[in-house]
LOKE-979445 format. One record per residue (C-alpha): residue number from 1; residue in one letter; x, y, z. Coordinates in pm, 1 decimal. Example, Ala and Ser with C-alpha at 12.3 -4.5 7.8 and 13.67 -1.06 7.14 Angstrom:
! residues 2
(rec 1 'A' (1230.0 -450.0 780.0))
(rec 2 'S' (1367.0 -106.0 714.0))
This chain:
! residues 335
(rec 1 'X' (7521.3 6840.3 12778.4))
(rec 2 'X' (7283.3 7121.1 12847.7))
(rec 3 'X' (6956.2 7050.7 13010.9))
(rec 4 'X' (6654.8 7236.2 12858.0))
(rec 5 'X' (6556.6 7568.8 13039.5))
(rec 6 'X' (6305.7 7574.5 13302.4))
(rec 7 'X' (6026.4 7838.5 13401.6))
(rec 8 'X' (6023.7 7922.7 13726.6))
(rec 9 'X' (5702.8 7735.3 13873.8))
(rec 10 'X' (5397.7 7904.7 13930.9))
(rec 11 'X' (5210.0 7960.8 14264.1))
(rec 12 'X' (4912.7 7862.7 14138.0))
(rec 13 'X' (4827.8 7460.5 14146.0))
(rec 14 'X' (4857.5 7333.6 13817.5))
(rec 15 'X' (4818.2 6994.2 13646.0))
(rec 16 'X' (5142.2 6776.6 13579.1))
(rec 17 'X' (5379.9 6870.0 13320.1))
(rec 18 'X' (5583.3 6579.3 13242.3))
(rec 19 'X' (5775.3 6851.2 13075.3))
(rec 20 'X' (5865.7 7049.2 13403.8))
(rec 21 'X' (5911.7 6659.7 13539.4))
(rec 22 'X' (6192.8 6546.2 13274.6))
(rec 23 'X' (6351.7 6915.6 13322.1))
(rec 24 'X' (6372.6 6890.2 13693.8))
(rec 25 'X' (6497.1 6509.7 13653.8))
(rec 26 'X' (6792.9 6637.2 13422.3))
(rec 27 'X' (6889.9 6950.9 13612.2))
(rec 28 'X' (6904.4 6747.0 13944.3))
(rec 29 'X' (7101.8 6509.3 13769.4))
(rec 30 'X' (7373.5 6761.3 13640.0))
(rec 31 'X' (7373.0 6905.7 14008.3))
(rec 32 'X' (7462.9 6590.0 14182.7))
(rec 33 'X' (7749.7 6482.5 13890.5))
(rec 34 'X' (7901.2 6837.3 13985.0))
(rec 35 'X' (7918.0 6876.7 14369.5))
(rec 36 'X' (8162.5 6701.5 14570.8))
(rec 37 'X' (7997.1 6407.7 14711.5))
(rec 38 'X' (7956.8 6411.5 15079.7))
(rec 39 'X' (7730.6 6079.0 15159.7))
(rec 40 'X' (7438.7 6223.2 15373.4))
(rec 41 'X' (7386.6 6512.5 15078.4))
(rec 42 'X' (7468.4 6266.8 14813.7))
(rec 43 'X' (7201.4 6032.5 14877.9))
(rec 44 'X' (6948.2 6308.6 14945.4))
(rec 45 'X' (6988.8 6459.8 14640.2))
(rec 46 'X' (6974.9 6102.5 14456.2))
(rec 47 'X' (6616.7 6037.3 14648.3))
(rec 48 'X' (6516.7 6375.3 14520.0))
(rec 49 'X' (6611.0 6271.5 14156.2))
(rec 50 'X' (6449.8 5900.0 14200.3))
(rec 51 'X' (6137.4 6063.3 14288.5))
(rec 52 'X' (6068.9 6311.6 14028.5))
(rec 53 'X' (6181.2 6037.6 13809.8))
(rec 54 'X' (5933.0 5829.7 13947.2))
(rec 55 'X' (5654.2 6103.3 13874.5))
(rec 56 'X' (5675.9 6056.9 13531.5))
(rec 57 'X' (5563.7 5681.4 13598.3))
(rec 58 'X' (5317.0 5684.2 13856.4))
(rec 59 'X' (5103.4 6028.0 13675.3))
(rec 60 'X' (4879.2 5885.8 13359.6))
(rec 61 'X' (5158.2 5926.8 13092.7))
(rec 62 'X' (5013.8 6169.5 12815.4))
(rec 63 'X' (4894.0 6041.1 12517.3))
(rec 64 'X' (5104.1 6144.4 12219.9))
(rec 65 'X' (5150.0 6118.2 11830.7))
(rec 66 'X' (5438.2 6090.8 11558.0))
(rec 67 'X' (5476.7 6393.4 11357.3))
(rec 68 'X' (5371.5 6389.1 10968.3))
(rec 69 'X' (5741.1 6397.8 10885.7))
(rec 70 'X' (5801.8 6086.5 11124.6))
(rec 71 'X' (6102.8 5934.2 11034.3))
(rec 72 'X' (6065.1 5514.5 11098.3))
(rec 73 'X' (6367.5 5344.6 11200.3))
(rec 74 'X' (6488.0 5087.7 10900.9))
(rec 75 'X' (6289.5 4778.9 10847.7))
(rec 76 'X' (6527.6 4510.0 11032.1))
(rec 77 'X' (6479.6 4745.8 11374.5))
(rec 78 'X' (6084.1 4767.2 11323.6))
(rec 79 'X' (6108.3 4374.4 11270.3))
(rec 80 'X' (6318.8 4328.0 11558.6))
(rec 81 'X' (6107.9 4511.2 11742.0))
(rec 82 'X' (5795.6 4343.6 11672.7))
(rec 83 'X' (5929.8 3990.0 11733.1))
(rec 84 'X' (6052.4 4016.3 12029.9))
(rec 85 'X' (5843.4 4142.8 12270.2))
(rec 86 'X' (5986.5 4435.2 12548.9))
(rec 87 'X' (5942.7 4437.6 12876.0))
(rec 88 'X' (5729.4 4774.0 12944.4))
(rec 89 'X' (5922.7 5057.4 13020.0))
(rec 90 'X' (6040.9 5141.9 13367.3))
(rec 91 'X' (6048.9 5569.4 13290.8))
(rec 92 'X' (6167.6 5577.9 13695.8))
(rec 93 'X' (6506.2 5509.0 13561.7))
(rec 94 'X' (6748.8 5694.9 13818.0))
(rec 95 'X' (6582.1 5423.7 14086.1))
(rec 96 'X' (6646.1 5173.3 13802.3))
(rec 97 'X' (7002.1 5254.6 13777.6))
(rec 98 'X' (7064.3 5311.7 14165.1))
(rec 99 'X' (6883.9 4930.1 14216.5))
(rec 100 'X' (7141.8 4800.8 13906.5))
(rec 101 'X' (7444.6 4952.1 14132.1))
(rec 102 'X' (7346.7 4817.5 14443.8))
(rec 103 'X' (7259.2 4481.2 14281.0))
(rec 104 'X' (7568.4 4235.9 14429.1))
(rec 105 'X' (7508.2 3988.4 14208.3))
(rec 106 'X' (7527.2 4103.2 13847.3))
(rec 107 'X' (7663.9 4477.1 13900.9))
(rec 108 'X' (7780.5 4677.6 13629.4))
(rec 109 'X' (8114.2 4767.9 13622.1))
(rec 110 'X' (8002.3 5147.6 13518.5))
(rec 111 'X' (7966.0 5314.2 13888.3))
(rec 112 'X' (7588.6 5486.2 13978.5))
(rec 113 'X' (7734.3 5817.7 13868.9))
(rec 114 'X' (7857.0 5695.5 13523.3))
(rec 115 'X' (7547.5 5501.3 13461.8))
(rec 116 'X' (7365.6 5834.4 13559.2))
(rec 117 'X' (7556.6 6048.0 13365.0))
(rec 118 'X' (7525.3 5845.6 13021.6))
(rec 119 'X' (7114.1 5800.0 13090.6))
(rec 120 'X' (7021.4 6196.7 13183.4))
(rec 121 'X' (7226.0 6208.6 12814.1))
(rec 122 'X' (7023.3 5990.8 12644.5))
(rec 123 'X' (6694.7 6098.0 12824.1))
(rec 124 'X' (6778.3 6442.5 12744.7))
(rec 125 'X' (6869.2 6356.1 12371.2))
(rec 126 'X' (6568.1 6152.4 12294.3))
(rec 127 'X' (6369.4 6491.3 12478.2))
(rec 128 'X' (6528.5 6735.6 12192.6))
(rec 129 'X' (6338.8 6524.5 11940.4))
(rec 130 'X' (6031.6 6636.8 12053.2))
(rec 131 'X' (5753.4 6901.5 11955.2))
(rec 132 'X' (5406.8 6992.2 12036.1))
(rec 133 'X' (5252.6 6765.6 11734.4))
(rec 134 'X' (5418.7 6497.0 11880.6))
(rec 135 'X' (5772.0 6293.3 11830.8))
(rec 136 'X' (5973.2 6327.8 11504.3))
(rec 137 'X' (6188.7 5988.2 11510.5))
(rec 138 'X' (6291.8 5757.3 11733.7))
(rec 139 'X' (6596.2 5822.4 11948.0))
(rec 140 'X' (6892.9 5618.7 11890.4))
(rec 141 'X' (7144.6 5447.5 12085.1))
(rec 142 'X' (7455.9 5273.1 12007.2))
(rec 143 'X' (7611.2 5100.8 12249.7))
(rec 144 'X' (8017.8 4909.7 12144.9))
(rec 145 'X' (7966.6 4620.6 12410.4))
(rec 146 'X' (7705.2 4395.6 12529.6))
(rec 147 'X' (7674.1 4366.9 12969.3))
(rec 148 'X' (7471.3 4282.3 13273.3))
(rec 149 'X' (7439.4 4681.3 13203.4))
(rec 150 'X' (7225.0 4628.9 12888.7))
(rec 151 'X' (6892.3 4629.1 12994.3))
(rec 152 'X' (6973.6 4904.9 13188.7))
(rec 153 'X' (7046.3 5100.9 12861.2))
(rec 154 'X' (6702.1 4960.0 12677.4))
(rec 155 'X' (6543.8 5122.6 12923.4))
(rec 156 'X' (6711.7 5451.4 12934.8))
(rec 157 'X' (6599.7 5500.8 12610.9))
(rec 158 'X' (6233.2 5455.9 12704.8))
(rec 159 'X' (6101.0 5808.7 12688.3))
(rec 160 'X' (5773.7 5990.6 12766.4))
(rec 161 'X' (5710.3 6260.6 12565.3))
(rec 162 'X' (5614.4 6576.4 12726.5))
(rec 163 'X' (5355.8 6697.9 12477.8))
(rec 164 'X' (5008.7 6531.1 12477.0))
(rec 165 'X' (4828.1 6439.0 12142.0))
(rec 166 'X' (4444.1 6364.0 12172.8))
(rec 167 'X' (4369.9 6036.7 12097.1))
(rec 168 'X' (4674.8 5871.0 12031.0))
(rec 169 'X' (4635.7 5670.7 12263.6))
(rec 170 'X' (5030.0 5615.9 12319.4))
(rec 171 'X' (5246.6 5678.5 12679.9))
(rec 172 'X' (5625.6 5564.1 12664.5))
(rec 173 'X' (5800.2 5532.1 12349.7))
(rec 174 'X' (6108.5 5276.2 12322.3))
(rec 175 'X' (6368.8 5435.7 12128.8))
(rec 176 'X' (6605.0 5209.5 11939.8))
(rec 177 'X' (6929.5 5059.6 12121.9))
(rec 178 'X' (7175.4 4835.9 11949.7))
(rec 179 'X' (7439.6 4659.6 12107.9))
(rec 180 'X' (7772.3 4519.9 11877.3))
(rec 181 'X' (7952.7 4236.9 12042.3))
(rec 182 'X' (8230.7 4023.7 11946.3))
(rec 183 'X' (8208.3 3724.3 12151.3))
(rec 184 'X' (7956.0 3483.8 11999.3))
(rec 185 'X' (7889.1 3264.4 12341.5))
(rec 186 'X' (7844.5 3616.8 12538.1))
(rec 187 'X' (7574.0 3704.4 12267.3))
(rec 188 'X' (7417.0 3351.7 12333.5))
(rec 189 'X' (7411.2 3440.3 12716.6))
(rec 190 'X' (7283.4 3730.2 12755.0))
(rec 191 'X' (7040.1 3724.6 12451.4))
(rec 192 'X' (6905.7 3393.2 12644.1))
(rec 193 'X' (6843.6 3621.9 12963.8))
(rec 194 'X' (6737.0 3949.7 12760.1))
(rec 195 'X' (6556.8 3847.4 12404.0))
(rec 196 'X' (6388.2 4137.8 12329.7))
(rec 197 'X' (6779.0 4313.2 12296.0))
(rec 198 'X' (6904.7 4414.8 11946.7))
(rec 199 'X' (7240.6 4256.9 11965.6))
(rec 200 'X' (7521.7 4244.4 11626.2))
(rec 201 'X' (7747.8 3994.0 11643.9))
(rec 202 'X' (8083.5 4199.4 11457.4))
(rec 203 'X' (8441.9 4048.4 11509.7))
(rec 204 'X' (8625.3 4180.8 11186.8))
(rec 205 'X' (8876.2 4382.9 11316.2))
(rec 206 'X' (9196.4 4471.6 11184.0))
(rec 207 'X' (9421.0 4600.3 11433.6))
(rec 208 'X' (9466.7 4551.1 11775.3))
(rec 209 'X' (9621.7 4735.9 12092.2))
(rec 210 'X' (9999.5 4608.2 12011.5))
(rec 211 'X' (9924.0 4781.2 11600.6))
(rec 212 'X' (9719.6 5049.4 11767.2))
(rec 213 'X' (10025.1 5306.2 11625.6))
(rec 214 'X' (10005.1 5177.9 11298.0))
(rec 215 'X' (9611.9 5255.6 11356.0))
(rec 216 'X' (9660.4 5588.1 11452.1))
(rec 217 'X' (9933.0 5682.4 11136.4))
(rec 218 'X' (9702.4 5539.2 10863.6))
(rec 219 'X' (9348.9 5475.7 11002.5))
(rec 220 'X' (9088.4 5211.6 10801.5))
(rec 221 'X' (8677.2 5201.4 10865.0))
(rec 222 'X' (8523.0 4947.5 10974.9))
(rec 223 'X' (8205.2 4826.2 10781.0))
(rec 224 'X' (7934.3 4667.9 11057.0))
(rec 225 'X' (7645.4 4529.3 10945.8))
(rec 226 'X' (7390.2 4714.3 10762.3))
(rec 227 'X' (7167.8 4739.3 11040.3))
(rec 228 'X' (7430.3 4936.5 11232.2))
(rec 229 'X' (7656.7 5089.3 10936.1))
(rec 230 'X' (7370.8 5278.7 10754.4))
(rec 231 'X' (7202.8 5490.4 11094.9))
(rec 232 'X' (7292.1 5789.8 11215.9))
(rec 233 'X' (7291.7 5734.6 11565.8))
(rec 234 'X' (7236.9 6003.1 11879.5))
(rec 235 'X' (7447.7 5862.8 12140.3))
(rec 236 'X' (7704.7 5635.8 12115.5))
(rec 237 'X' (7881.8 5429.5 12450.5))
(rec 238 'X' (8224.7 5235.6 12353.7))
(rec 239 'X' (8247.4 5020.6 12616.3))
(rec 240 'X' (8431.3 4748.6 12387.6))
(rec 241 'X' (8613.4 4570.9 12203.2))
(rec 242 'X' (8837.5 4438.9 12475.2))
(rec 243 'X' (9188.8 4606.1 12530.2))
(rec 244 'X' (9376.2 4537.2 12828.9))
(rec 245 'X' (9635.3 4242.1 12672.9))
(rec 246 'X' (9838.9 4354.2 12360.9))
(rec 247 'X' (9659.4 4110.7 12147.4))
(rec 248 'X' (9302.0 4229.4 12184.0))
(rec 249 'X' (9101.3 4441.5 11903.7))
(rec 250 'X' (9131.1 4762.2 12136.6))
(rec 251 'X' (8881.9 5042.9 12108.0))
(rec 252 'X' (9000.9 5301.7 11881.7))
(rec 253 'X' (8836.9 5138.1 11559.5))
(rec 254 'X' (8486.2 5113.0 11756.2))
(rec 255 'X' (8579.1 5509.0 11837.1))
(rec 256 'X' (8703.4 5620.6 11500.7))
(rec 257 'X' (8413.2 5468.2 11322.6))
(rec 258 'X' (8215.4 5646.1 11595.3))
(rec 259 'X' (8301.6 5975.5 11516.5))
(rec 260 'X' (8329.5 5927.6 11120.6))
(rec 261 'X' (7964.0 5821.3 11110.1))
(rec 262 'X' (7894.4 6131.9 11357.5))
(rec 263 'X' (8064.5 6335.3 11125.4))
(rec 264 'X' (7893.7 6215.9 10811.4))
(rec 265 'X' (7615.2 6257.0 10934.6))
(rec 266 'X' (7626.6 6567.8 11124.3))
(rec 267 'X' (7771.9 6718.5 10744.7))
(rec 268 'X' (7461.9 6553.0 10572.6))
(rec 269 'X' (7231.9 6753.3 10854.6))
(rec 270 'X' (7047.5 6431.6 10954.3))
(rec 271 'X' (7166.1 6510.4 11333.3))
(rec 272 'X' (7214.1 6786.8 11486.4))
(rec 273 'X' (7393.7 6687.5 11769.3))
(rec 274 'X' (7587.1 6377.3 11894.7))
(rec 275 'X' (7763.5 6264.1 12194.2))
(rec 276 'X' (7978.8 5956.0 12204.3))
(rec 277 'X' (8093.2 5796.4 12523.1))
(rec 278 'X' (8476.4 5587.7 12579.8))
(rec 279 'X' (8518.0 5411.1 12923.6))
(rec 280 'X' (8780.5 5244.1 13029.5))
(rec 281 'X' (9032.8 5598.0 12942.1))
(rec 282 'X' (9221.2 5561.2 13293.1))
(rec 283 'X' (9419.9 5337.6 13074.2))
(rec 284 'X' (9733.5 5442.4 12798.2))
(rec 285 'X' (9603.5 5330.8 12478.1))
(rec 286 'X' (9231.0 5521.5 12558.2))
(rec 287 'X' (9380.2 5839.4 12636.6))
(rec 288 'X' (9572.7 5862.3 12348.2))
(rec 289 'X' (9192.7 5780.2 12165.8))
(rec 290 'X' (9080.5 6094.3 12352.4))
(rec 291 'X' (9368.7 6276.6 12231.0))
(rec 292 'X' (9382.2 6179.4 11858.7))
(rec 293 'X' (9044.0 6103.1 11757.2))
(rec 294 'X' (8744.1 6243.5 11994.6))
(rec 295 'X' (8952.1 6553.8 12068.3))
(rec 296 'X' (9087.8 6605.8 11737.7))
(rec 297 'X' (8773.0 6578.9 11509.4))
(rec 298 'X' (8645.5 6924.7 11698.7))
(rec 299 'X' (8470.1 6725.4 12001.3))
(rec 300 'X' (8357.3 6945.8 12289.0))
(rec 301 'X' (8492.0 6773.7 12585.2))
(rec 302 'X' (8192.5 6728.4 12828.3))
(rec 303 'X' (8421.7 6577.4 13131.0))
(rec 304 'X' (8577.6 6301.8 13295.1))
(rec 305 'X' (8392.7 6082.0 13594.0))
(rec 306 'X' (8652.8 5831.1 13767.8))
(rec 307 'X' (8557.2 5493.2 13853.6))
(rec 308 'X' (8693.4 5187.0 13994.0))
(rec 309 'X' (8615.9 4981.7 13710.4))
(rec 310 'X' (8714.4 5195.1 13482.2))
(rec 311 'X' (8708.4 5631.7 13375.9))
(rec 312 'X' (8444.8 5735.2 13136.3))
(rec 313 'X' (8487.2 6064.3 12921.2))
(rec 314 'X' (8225.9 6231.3 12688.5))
(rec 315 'X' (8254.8 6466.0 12418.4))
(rec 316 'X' (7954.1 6623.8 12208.2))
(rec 317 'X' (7974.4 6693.6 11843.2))
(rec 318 'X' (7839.5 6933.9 11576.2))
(rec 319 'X' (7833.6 7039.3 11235.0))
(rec 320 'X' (8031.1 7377.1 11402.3))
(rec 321 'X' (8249.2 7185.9 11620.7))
(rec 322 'X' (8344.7 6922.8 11301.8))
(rec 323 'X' (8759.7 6922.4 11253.4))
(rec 324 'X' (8897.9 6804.3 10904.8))
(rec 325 'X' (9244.1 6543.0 10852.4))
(rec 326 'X' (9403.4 6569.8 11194.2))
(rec 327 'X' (9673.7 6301.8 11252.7))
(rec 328 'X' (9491.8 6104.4 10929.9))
(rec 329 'X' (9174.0 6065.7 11158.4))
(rec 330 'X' (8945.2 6381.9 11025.4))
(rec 331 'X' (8844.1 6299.1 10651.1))
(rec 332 'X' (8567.7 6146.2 10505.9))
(rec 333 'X' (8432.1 5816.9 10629.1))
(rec 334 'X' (8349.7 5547.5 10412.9))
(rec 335 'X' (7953.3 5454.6 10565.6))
């Protein structure tokens, strides 16, 4: 994940540039996930990021406009979206995600740095989407699991764009974020507690971790609801289907239908980029996921961060980067 390129600053006062704001936010970010964490530093650095975050929220967002060739979202989203009401978004989110990982009651099992890590990349996604006439889609986030972290990821993909638009009178965009779950009474839960959430209830599976070789030999797509199966998506977290006993789903169907609908529609030029997420890779059956599906379609490997709930891995992919029929994984998805 690259952050955009930065000017140095001028010595002259100028205005706000929520621009300069989101670049500084990202770069900041990237330098605290790659130093060695000494406490006293560590949490300096993190008060740094919080408050340039927090710049973009307390400044008079700019107004902004789509772009002629806006591209809406599919008509169950905008419905979704309409009937359930959002809570405003909170565009301080490093301080969102440091109060989430501090919060004793319902933390998230990602750690600050994860949660970080997977935010900057969505921030800095939904940012590549915009030009000076405006925004030309909504950013999109998929997201294989449905947590106390949720919200958390709603409102990551709040974004305000950097480029003002007379008269619009617009400020922060919420992109779209979709959540696929597989446990009915979970969905009940937290859909109770979170309503404006775009939650898919999907259990049709058809292996699990003790057929995961089987998998792996002769590989099957899965077909999720329309709402989810027919989007190209920007960023994609599997953090489910459950997989630590031998007779749960596992997560290397969530990840191979991942990267087959990146790769469809990375080929079709609809994206130009996408980065896909796996947690949880500290364990056997993950690992061989990263080996045989995310590294063997032509994913760029973007790291590892450790965790005690869990390691989380990341790998970007392009139309360049795209690798064809390795270990029966590469060819042509079905979506």
């Amino acid at each position: 994940m690259a952050p955009p390129s930065v000017n140095h600053p001028s010595h002259k006062t100028s205005r706000f540039s929520p621009r300069v704001a989101v670049a500084a936010v990202i770069v900041l970010t990237l330098l605290y996930l790659a130093l060695p964490h000494n406490h006293h530093h560590a949490q300096k650095l993190i008060d740094t990021i919080a408050e340039k975050s927090s710049s973009l929220s307390s400044h008079p967002a700019p107004e902004w406009a789509l772009t002629d060739d806006f591209h809406a979202d599919d008509a169950a989203a905008q419905e979704h979206k309409e009937n359930q009401a959002a809570p405003a978004c909170r565009t301080d989110y490093v301080r969102s995600l440091q109060d989430a990982a501090q919060n004793p009651t319902n933390k998230p099992q990602l750690s600050f740095e994860q949660l970080l890590w997977i935010a900057t990349t969505v921030q800095t996604s939904a940012y590549a989407l915009t030009t000076r006439g405006g925004i030309k889609r909504d950013h999109r986030f998929l997201v294989w699991g449905l947590g106390h972290d949720s919200p958390l990821w709603d409102n990551a993909n709040c974004f305000v764009p950097p480029h003002a638009s007379p008269g619009s009178g617009l400020a922060a965009r919420r992109g779209r974020t979709a959540f696929v779950e597989n446990w009915q009474t979970w969905i009940d839960t937290v859909s109770a507690a979170y309503p404006s959430l775009e939650v898919h209830f999907f259990d049709k599976y058809t292996s699990t971790v003790a057929t995961s070789d089987a998998f792996f030999a002769s590989p099957t797509s899965l077909q999720l609801p329309e709402e989810v199966q027919n989007v190209c998506w920007d960023v994609i977290l599997v953090d489910a289907p459950q997989g630590y006993q031998p007779d749960q789903p596992g997560r290397h169907e969530a990840t191979h239908w991942s990267v087959q609908k990146a790769k469809d529609c990375l080929r079709a030029n609809k994206l130009s980029e996408v980065h896909i997420f796996l947690h949880d890779v500290n364990r056997a059956l993950e690992n061989k996921i990263v080996d045989n599906i995310l590294r063997a379609a032509g994913g760029t490997d973007l790291g590892r961060i450790n965790g005690v709930a869990g390691d989380l891995v990341a790998f970007r992919f392009t139309k360049a980067s795209l690798v064809d029929d390795l270990h029966g994984l590469g060819g042509p998805g079905s979506h």
